[in-house]
PyMOL Python script that loads the backbone (N, CA, C, O; Angstrom):
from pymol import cmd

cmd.read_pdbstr("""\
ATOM      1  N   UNK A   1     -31.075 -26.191  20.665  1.00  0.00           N
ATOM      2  CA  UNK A   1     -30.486 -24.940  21.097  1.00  0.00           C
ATOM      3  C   UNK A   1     -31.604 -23.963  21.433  1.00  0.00           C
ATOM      4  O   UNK A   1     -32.670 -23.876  20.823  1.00  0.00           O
ATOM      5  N   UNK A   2     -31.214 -23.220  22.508  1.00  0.00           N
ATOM      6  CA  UNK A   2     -32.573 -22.402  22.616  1.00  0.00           C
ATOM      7  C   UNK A   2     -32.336 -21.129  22.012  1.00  0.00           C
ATOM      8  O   UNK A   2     -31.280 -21.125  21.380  1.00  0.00           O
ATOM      9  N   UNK A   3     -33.055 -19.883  21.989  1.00  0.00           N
ATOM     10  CA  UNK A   3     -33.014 -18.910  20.949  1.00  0.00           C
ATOM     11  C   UNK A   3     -31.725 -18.121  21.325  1.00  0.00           C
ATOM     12  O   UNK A   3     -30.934 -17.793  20.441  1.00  0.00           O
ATOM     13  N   UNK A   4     -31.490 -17.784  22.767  1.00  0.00           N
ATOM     14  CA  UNK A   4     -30.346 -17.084  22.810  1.00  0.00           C
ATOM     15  C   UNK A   4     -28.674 -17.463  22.155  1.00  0.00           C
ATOM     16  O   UNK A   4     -27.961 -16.739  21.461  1.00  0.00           O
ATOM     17  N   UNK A   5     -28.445 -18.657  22.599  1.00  0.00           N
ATOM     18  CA  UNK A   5     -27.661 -19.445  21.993  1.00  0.00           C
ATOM     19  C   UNK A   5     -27.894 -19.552  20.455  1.00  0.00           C
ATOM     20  O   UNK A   5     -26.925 -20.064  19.894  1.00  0.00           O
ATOM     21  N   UNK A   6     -28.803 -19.247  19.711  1.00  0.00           N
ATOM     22  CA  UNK A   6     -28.908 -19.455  18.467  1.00  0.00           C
ATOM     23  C   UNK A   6     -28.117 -17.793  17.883  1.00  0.00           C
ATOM     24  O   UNK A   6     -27.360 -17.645  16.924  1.00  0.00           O
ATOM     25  N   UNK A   7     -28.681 -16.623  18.951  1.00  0.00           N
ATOM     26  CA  UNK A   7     -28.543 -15.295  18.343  1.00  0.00           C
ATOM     27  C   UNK A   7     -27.110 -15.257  18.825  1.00  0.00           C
ATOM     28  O   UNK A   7     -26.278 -14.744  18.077  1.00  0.00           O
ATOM     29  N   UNK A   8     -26.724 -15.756  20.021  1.00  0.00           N
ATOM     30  CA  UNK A   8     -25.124 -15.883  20.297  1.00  0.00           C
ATOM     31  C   UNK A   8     -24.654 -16.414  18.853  1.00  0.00           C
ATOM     32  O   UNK A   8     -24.191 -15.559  18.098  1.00  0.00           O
ATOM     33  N   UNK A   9     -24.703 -17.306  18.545  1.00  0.00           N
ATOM     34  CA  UNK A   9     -23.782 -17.943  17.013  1.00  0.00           C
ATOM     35  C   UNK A   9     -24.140 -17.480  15.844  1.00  0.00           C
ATOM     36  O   UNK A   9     -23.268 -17.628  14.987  1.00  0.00           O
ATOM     37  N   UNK A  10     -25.403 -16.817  15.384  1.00  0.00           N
ATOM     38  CA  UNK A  10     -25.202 -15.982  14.764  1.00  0.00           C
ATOM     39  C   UNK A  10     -24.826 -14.186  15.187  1.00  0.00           C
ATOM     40  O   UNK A  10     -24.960 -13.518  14.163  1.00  0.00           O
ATOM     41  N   UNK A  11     -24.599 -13.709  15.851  1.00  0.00           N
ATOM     42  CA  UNK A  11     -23.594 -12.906  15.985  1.00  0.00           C
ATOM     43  C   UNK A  11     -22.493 -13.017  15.848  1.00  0.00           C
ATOM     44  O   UNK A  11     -21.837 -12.159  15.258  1.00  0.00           O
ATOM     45  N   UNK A  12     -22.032 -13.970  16.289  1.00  0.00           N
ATOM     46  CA  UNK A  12     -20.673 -14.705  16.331  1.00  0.00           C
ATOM     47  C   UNK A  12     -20.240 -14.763  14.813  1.00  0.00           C
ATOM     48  O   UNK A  12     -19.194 -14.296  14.363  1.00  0.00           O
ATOM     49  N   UNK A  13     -21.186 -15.392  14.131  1.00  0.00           N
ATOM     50  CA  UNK A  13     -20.849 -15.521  12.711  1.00  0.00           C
ATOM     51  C   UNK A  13     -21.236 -14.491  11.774  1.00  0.00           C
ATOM     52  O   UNK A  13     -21.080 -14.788  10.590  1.00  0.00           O
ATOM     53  N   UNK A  14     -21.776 -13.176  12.076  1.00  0.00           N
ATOM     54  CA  UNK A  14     -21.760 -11.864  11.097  1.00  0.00           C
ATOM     55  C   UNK A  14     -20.456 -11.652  11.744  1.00  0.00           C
ATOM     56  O   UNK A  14     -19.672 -12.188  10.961  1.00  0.00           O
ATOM     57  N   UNK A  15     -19.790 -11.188  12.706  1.00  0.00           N
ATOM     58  CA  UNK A  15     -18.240 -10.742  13.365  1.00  0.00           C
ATOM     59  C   UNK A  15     -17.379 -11.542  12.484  1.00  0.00           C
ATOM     60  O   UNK A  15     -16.401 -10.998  11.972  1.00  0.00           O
ATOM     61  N   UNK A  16     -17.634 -12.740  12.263  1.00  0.00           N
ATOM     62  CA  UNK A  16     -16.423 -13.505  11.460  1.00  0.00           C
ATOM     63  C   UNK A  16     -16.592 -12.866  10.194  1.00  0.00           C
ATOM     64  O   UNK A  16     -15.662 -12.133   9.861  1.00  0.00           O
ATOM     65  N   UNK A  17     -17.853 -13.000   9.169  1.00  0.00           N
ATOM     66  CA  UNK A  17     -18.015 -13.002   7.848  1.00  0.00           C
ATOM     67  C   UNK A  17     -17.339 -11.535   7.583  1.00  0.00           C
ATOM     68  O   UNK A  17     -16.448 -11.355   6.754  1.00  0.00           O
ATOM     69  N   UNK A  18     -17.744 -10.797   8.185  1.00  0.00           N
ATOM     70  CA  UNK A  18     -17.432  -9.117   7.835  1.00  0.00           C
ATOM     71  C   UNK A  18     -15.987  -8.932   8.402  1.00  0.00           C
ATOM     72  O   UNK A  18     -15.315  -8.159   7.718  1.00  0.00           O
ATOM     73  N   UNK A  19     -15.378  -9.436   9.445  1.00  0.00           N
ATOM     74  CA  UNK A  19     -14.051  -9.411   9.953  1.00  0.00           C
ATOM     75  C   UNK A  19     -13.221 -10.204   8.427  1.00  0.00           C
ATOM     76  O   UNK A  19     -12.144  -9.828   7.963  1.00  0.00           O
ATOM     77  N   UNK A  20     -13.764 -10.932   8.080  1.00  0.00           N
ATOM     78  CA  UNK A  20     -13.065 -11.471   7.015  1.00  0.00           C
ATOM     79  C   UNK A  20     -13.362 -10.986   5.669  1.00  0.00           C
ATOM     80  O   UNK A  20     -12.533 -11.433   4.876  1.00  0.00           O
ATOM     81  N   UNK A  21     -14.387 -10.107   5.022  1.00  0.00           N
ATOM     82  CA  UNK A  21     -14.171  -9.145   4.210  1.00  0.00           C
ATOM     83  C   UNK A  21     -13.474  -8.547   4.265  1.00  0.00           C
ATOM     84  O   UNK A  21     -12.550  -8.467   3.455  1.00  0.00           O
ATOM     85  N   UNK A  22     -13.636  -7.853   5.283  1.00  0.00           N
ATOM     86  CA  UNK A  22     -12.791  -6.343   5.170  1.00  0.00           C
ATOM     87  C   UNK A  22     -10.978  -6.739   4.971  1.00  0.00           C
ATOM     88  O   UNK A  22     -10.295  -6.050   4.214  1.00  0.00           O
ATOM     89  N   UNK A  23     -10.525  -7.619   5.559  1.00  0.00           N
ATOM     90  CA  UNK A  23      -8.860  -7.606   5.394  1.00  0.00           C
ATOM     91  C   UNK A  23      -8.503  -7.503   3.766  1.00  0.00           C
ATOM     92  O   UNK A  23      -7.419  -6.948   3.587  1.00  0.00           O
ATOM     93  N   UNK A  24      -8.956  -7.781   2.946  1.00  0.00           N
ATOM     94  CA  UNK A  24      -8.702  -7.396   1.149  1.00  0.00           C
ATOM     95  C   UNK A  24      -8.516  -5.874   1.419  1.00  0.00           C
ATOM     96  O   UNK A  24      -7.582  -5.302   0.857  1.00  0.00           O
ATOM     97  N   UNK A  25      -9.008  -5.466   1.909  1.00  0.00           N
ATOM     98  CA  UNK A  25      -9.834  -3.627   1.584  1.00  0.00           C
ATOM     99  C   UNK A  25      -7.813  -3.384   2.482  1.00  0.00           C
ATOM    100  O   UNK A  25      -6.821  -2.718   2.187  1.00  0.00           O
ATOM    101  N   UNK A  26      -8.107  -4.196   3.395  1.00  0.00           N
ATOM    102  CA  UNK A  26      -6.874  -3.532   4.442  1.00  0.00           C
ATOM    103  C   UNK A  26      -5.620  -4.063   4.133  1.00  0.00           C
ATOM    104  O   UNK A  26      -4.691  -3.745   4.875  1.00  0.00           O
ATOM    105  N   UNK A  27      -5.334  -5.050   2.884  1.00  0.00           N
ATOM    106  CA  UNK A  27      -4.415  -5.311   2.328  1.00  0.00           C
ATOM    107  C   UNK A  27      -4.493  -4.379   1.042  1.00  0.00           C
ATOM    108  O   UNK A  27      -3.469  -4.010   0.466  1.00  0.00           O
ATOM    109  N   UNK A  28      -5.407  -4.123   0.745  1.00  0.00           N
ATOM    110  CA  UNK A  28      -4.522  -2.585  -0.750  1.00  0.00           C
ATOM    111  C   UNK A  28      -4.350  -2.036  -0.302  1.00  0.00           C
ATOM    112  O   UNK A  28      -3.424  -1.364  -0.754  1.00  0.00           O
ATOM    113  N   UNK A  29      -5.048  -1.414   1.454  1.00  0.00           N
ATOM    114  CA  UNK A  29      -4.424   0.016   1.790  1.00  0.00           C
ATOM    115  C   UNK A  29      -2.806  -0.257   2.242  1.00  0.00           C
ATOM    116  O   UNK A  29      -2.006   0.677   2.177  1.00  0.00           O
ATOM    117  N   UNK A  30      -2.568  -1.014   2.501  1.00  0.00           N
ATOM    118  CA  UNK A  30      -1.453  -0.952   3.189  1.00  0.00           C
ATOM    119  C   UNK A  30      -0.164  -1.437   1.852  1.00  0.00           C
ATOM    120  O   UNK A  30       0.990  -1.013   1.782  1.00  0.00           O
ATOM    121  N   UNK A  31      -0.950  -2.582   0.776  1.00  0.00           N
ATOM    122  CA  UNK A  31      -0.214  -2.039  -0.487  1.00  0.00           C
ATOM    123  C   UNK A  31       0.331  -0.776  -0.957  1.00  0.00           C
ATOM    124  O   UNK A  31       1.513  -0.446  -1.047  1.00  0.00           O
ATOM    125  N   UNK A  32      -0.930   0.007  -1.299  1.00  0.00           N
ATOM    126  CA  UNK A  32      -1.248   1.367  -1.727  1.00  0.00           C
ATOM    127  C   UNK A  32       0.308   2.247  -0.919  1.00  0.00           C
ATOM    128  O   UNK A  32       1.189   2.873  -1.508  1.00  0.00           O
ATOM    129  N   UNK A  33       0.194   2.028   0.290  1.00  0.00           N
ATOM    130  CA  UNK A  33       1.049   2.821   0.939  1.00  0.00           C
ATOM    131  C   UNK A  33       2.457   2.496   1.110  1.00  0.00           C
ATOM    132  O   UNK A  33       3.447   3.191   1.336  1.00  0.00           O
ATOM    133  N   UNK A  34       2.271   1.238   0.936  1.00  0.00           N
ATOM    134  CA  UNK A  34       3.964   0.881   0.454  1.00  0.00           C
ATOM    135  C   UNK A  34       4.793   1.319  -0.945  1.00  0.00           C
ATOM    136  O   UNK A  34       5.939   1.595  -1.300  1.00  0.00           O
ATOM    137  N   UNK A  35       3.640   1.213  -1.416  1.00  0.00           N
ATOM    138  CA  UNK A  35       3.883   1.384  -3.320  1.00  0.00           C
ATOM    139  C   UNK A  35       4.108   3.608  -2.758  1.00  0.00           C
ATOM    140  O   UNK A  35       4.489   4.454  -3.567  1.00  0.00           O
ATOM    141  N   UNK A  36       3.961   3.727  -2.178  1.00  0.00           N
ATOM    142  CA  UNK A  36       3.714   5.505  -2.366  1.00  0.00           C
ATOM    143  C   UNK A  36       4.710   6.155  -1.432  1.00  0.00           C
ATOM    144  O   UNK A  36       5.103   7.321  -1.455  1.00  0.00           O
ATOM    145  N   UNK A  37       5.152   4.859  -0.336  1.00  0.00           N
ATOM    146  CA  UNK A  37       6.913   4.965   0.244  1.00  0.00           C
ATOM    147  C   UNK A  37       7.810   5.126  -0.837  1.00  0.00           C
ATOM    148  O   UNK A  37       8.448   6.109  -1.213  1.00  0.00           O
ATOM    149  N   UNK A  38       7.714   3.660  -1.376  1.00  0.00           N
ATOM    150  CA  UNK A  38       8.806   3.525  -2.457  1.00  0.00           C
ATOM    151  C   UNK A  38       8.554   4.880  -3.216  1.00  0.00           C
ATOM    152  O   UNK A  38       9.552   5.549  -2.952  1.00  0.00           O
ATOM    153  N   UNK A  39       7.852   5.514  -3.903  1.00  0.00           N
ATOM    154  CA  UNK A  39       7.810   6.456  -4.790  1.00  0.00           C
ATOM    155  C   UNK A  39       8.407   7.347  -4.242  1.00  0.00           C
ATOM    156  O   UNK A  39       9.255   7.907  -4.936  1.00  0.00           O
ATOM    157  N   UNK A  40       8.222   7.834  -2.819  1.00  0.00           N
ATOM    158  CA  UNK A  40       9.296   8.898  -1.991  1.00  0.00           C
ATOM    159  C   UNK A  40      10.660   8.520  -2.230  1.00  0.00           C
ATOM    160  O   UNK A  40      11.531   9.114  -2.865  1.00  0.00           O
ATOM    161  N   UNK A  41      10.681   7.836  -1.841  1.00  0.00           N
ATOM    162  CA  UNK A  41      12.624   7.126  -1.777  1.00  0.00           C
ATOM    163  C   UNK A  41      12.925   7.514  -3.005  1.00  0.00           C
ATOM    164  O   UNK A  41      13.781   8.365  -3.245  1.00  0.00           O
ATOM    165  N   UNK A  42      12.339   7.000  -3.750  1.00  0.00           N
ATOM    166  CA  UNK A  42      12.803   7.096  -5.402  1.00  0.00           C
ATOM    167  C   UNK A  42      12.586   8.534  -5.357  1.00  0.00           C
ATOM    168  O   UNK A  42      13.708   8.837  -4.952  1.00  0.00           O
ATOM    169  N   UNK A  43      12.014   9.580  -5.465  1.00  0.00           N
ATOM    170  CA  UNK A  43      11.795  10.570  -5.862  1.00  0.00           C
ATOM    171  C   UNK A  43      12.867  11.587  -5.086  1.00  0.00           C
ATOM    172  O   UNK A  43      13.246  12.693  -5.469  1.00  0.00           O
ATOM    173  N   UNK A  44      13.307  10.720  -3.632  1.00  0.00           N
ATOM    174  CA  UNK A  44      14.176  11.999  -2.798  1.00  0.00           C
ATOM    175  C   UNK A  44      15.502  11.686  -3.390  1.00  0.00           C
ATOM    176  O   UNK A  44      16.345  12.583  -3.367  1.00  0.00           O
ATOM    177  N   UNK A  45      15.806  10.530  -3.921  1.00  0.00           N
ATOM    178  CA  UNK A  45      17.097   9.876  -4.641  1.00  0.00           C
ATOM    179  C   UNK A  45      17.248  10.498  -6.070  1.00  0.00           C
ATOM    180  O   UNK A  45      18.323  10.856  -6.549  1.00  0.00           O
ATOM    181  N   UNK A  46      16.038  10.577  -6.681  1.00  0.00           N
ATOM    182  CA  UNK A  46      16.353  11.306  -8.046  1.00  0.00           C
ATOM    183  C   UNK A  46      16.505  12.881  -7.769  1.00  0.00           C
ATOM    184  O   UNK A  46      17.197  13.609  -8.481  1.00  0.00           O
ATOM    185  N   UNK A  47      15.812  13.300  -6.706  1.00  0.00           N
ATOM    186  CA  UNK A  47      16.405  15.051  -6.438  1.00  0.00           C
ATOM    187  C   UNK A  47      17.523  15.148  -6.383  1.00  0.00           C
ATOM    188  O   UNK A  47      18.078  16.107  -6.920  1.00  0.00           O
ATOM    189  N   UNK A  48      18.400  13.951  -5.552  1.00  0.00           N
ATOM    190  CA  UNK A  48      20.035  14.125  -4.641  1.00  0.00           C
ATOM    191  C   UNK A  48      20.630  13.883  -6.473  1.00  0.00           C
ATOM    192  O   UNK A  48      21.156  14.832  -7.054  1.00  0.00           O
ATOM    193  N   UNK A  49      20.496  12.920  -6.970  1.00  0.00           N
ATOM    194  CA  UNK A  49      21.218  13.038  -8.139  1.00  0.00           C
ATOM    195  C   UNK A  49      20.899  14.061  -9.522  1.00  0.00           C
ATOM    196  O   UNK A  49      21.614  14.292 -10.497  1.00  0.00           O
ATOM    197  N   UNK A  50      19.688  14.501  -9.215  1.00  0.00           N
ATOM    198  CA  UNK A  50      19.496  16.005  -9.822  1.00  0.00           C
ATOM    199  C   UNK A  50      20.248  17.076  -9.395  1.00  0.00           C
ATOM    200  O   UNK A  50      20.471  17.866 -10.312  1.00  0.00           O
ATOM    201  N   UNK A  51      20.718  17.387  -8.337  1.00  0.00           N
ATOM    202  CA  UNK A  51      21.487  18.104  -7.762  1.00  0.00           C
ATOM    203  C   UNK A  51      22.989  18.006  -7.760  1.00  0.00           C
ATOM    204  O   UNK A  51      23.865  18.853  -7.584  1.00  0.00           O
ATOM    205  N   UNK A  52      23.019  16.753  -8.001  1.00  0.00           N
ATOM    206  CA  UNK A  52      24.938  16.123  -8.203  1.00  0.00           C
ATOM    207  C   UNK A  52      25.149  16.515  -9.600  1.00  0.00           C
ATOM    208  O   UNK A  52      26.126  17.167  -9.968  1.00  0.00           O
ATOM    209  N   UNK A  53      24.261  16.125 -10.328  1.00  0.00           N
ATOM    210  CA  UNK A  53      24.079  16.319 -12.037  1.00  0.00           C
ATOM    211  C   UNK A  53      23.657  17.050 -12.408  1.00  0.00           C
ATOM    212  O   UNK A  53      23.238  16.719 -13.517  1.00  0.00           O
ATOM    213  N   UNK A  54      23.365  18.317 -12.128  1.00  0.00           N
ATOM    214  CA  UNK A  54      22.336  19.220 -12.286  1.00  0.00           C
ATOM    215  C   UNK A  54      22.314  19.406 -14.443  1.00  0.00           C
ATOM    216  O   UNK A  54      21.210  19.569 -14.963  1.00  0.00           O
ATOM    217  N   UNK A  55      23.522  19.350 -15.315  1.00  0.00           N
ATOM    218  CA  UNK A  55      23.651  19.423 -16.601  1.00  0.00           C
ATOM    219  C   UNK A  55      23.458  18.378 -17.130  1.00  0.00           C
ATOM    220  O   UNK A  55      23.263  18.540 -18.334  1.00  0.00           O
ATOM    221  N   UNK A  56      23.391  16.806 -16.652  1.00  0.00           N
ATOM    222  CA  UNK A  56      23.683  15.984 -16.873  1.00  0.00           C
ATOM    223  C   UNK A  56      22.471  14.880 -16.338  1.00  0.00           C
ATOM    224  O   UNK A  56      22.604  13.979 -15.510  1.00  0.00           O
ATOM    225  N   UNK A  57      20.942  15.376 -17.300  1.00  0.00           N
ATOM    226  CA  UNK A  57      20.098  14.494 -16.506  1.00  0.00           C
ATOM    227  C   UNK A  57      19.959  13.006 -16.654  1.00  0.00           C
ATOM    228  O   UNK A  57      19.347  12.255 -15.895  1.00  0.00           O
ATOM    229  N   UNK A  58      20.941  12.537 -18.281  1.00  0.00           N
ATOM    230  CA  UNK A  58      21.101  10.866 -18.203  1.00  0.00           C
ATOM    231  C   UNK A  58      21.631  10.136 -16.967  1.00  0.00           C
ATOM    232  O   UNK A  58      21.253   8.978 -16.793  1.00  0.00           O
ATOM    233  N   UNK A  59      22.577  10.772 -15.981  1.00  0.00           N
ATOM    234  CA  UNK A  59      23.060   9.961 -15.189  1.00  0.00           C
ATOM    235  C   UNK A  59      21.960   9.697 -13.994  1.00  0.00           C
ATOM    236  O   UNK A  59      22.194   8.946 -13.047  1.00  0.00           O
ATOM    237  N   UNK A  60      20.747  10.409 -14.165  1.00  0.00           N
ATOM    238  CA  UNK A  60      19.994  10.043 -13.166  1.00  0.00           C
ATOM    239  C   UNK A  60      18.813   9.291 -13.801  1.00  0.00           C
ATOM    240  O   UNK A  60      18.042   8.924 -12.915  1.00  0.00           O
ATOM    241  N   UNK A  61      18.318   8.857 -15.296  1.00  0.00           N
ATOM    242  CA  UNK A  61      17.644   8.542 -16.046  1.00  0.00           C
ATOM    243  C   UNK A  61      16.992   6.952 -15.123  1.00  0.00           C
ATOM    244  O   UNK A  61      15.772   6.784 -15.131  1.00  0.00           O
ATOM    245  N   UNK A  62      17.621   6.219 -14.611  1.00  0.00           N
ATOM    246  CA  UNK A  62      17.383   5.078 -14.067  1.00  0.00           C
ATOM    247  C   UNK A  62      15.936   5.522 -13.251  1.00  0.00           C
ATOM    248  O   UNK A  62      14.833   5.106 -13.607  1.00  0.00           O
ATOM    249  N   UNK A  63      16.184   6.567 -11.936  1.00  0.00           N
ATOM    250  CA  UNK A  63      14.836   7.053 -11.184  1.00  0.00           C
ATOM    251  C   UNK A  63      13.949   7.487 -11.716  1.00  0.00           C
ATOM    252  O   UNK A  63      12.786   7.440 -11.315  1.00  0.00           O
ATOM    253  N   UNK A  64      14.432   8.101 -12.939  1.00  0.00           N
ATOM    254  CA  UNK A  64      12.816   8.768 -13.549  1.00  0.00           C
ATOM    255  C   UNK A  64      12.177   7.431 -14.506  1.00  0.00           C
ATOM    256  O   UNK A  64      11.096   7.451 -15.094  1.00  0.00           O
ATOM    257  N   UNK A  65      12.659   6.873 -14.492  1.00  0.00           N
ATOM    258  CA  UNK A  65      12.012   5.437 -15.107  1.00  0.00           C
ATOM    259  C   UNK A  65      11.655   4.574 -14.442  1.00  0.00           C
ATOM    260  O   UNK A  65      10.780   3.801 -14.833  1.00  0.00           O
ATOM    261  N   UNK A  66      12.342   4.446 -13.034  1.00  0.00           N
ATOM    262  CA  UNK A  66      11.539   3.463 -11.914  1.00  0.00           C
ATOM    263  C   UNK A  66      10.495   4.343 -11.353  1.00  0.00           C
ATOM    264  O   UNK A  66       9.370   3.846 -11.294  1.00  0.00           O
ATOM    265  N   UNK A  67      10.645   5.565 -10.927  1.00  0.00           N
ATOM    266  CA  UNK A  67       9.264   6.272 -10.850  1.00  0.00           C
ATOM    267  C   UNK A  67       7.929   6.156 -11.695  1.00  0.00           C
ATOM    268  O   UNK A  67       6.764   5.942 -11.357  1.00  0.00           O
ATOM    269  N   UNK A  68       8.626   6.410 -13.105  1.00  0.00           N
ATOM    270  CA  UNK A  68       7.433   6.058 -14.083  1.00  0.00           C
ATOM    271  C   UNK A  68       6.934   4.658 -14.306  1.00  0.00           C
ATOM    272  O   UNK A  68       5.971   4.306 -14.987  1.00  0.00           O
ATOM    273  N   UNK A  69       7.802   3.894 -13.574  1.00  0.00           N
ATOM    274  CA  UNK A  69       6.954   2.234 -13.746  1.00  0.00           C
ATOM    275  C   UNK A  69       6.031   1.960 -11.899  1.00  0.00           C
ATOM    276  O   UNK A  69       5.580   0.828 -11.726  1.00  0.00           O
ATOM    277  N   UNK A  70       5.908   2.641 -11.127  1.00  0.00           N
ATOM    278  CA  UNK A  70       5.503   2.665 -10.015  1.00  0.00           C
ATOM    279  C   UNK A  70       3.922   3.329 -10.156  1.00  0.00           C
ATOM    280  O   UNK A  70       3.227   3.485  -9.152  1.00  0.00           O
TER     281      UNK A  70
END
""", "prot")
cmd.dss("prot")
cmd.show_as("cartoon", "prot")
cmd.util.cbc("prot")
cmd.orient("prot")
């Protein structure tokens, strides 16, 4: 192989190695942000039944406990 062809495949192969680090990093973020949806939902659902119940915060006790396990 002559030198160019050598620096062609290694370029080629830092683009792979580091293209293939990084997706971990870009799978928690996109964890991270699913996990922090769900916490909205849950949190706009425990307001609506804070508001239905306003005296009565056992009947909404389920959200503030799936919140607190999130």
């Amino acid at each position: 192989m002559t030198r160019m062809q050598l620096t062609g495949v290694a370029v080629i192969f830092l683009v792979v190695v580091i293209s293939a680090c990084s997706n971990p990093h870009k799978r928690a973020a996109k964890a991270s942000a699913s996990v922090d949806e769900k916490k909205a939902m849950i949190l706009d659902d425990y307001r609506k039944c804070m508001r239905k119940y306003p005296d009565d915060a056992r009947q909404c006790e389920s959200y503030r406990k799936a919140l607190d396990s999130l």
